[in-house]
N, C-alpha and C positions, 0 to 999 in steps of 0.2 A: 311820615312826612318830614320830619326831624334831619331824618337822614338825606334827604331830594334835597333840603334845604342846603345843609353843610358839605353834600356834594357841589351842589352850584354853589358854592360861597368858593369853595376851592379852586374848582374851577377859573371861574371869577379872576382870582388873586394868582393863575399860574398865566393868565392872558395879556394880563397888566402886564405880568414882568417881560413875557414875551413882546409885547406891545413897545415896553419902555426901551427895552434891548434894540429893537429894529429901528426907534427912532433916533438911538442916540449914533448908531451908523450909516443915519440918514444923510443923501449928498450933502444937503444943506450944512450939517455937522460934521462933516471929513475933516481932517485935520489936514494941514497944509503941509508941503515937501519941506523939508530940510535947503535951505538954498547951496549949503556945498554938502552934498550928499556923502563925499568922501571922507566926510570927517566921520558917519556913521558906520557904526561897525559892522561885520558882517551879518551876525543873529537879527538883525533890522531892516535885512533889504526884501527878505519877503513882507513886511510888516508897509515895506514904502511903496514894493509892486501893488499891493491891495489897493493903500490908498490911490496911488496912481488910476491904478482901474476905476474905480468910484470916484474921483474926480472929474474922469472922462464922460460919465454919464451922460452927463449937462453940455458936453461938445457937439457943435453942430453938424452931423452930415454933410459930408460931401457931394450935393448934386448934380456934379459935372460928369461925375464916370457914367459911363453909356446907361446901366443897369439900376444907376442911384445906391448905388451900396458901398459902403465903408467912409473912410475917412483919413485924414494924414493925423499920425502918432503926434501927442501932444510933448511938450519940450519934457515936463513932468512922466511922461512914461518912458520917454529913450532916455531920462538920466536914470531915472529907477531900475531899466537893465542895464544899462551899459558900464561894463566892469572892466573895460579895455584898458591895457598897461603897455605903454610902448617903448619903444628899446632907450625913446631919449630921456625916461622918466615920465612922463606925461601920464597924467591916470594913478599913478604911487601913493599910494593911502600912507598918510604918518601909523608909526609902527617898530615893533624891533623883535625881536627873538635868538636867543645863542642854540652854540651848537648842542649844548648837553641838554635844556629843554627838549629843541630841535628830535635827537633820539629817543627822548620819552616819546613822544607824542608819535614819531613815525611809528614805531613799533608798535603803536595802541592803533594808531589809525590804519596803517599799509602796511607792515609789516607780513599781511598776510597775505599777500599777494604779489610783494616787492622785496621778500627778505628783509629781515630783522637791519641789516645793512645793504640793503638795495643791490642785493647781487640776485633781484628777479626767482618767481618760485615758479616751476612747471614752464606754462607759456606765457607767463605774465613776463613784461620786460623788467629786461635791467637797468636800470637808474644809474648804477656805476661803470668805472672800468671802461675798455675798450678803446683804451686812448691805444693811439697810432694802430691802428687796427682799419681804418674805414678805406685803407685802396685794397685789402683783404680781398677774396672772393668771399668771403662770409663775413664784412665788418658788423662789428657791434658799436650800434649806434646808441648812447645813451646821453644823459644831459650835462656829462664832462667830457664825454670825445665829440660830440656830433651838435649840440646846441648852440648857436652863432650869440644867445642873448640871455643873458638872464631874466630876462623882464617875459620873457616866452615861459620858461619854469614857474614865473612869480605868477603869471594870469591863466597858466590853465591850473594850478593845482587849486588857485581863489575861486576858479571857475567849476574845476568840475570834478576835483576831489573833492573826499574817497569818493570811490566808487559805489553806487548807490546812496549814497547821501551827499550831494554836491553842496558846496556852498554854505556849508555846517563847521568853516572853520574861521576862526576871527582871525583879521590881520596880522596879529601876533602873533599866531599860529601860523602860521604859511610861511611868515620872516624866520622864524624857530626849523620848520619844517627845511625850510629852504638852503638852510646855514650848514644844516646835517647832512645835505645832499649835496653841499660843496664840500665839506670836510669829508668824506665819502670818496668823494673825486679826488683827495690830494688837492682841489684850488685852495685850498684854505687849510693849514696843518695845524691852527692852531683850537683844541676843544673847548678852548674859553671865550672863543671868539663870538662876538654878536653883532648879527646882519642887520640893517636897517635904514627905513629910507635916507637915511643922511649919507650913508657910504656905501648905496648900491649899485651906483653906478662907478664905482671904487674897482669892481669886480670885472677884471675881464676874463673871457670865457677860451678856452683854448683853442677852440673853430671859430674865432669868429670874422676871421679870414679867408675862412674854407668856402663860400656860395659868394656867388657874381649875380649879376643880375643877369635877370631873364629876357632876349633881347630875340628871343625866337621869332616874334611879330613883325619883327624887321629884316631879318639875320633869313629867314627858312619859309613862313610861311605863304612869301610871295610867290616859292618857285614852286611850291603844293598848290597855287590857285589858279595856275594859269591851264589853260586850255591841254588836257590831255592825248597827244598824239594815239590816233586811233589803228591806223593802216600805212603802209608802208612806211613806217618810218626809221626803218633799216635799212639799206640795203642787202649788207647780208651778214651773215652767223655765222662764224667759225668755232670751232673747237680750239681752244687753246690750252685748256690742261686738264688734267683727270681727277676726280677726287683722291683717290690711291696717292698719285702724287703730292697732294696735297694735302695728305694725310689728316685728313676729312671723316675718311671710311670709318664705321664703329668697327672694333674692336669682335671677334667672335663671341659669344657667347659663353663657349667652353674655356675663353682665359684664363689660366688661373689668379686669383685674388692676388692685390698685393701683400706683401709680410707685414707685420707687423710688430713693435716693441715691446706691444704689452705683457708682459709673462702674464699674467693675474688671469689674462680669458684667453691667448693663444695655445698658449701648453697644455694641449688635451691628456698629455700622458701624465704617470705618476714619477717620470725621469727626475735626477736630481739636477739641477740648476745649480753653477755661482756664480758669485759676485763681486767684485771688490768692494775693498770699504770693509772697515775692522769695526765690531760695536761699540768700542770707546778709543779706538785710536784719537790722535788729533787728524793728522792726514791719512786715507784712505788704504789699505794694503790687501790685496789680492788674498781670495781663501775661505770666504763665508759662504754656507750651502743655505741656501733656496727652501723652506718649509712650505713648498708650493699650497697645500691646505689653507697655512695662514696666509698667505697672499692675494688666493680666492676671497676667503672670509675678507681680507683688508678691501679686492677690491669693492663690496659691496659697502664697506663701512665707510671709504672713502665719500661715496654721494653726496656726505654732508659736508662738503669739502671740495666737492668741484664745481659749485657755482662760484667760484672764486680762485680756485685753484688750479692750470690746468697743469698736466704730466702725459707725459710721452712725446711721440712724434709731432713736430712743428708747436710745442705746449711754447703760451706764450705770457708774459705779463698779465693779470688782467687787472680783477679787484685785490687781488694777491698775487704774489711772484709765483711763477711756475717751479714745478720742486722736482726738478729732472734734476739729476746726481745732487743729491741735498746730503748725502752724509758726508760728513769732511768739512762740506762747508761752512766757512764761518758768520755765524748768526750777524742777518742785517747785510750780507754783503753782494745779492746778487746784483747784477749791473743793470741799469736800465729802472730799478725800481724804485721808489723814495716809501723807506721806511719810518715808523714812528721815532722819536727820538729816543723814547726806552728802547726799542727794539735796536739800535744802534751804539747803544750804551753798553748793551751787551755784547757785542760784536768786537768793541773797543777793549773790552777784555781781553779776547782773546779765545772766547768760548765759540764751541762748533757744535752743528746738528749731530747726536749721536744717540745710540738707544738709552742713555741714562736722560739727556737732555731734553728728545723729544717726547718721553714718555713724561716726565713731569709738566711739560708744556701740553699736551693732549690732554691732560686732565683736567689740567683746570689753567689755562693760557693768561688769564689775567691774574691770577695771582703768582705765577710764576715771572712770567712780565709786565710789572704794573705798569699800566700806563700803556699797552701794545693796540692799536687799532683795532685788532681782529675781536669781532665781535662773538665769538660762537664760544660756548660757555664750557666746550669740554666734553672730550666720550664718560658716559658712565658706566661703563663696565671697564675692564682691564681689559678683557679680552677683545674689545673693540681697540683699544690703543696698540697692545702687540699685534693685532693684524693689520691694523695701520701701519705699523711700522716696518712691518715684511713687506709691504704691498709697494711700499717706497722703498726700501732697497732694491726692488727688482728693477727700479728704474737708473740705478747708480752704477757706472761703468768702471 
């Protein structure tokens, strides 16, 4: 009986607490919103939808809609989602974050899906690069060639980064986040820099020039509404040119392919290849043979190197300069790219790409060039860097 007793005593005492718990979340007891929400950080906005919702309880029904059901959203619930950031600043939570945070944090957060430096992994996009690339038949559109605002970058990544946890980064985070992904794009060269609402509208975007407004409603879709002519509304149909002439027709089938530069995957033979470009000259000199083996082997090793890198035929700028006749040349100085300052520094010397220099540089890039943008920490075998580096002579004329 002892025991019936001290059961129900227990009991008892686990009801209460359930009891107390349910009352103290009771509408009557809700805590009130925040009246400038933006001052709250991001870890609090689920905590404000809650109360928003239990607020709403106690709102009266809307009985005009035909069926009696719902209601119009209370001010307290469209401020508790609305996370809208607009181009003029409007919506801009106080905040700040630099770019070297900014890399911690990407690489912990997106990194795995956006590259360690946002040069995109698999089919994930890429974040960097692509500038003057977008009248391309393939442009690469990312949020330094192709985003007209940065207030667009600042409210989807508050919005609905990472992926599968949205909305798990505080303010700080995202300006941090955000500062990386300008320094990333070259807007911003400087890594000590820090983003923030004070100077983010400081930041102009390099498209943001690029989109007109959209005037189709006026412009087009009058002449799509009118009355569609059914029946005779030709009189008549000539022939006036042939596809052949107009060179329309596909192509047979049996075409042969176009050539291509790549030695690495074209060269099915075990033939010897050369190349100009001496392995430690300064300027390049006709005479070095092709280890087609290692060329193969480089170009497999290269892949950690082509989201950022392109070589060969039409290879162009991207998150990195493209490295088409790179031996000879002197470090920092392709045309068109904007290099780190270290990386310039060395160019200023007088130093050139060559199998002593790139080899020390594949292995470990930052300490070779302190200070270098490139984020990739190095092949670790040797035998990955020599066939990297055959795999790039092959592309040197």
């Amino acid at each position: 009986m002892s025991k019936f007793r001290n059961l129900i005593a227990g009991s008892s005492v686990s009801l209460v607490f359930v009891f107390a718990l349910a009352y103290n979340f009771a509408d009557r007891n809700i805590a009130t919103i925040p009246s400038n929400l933006r001052s709250v950080i991001a870890d609090n906005d689920f905590d404000l939808q809650l109360i928003a919702l239990a607020n709403a309880t106690s709102a009266p029904r809307d009985t005009s809609s035909p069926f009696g059901l719902g209601r119009q959203a209370l001010p307290e619930e469209i401020a508790a989602w609305d996370l809208e950031v607009s181009p003029d600043g409007t919506g801009l939570p106080v905040g700040s974050g630099s770019v070297l945070y900014g890399e911690e944090i990407f690489s912990e957060q997106c990194g795995t899906c956006h590259g360690d430096f946002a040069e995109g992994v698999d089919n994930w996009p890429e974040l960097a690069g692509g500038q003057d690339t977008l009248a391309d038949e393939d442009p690469v559109k990312t949020v330094g060639s192709y985003w007209p605002y940065l207030s667009t970058a600042w409210d989807y990544i508050h919005r609905s980064m990472p992926f599968g946890n949205a909305q798990s980064l505080s303010d700080d985070d995202v300006y941090a986040m955000l500062a990386y992904i300008l320094y990333s794009n070259d807007i911003i060269d400087d890594e000590e820099f820090v983003l923030s609402n004070e100077n983010f509208l400081d930041i102009k975007m390099p498209n943001a020039e690029g989109f007109i407004i959209d005037d189709r409603p006026q412009t087009e879709y009058p002449s799509f509404s009118a009355v569609p002519c059914m029946e005779n509304c030709k009189q008549a149909v000539e022939i006036t040119m042939r596809a052949a002439v107009l060179d329309v027709t596909p192509e047979d089938a049996d075409q042969p392919a176009s050539s291509t530069n790549n030695i690495g995957s074209s060269l099915e033979s075990e033939q010897v290849a050369t190349v100009s470009g001496s392995d430690s000259d300064v300027s390049p000199s006709g005479g070095d043979i092709l280890n087609l083996e290692l060329v193969a082997a480089g170009e497999k090793a290269f892949k950690k190197c082509k989201s950022c890198h392109q070589i060969g035929d039409g290879a162009k700028n991207k998150t990195g300069p493209h490295l088409n006749n790179l031996f000879g040349r002197v470090i920092g100085s392709e045309e068109g790219y904007k290099y780190s300052k270290a990386m310039l520094s060395f160019g200023a010397d007088g130093l050139v790409w060559n199998n002593e220099t790139l080899s020390e540089f594949l292995g470990k890039p930052k300490d070779y060039i302190k200070g270098t943008k490139m984020s990739f920490s190095g092949f670790k075998k040797e035998s990955d860097i020599e066939a990297t580096i055959e795999y790039l002579k092959s592309f040197t004329k």
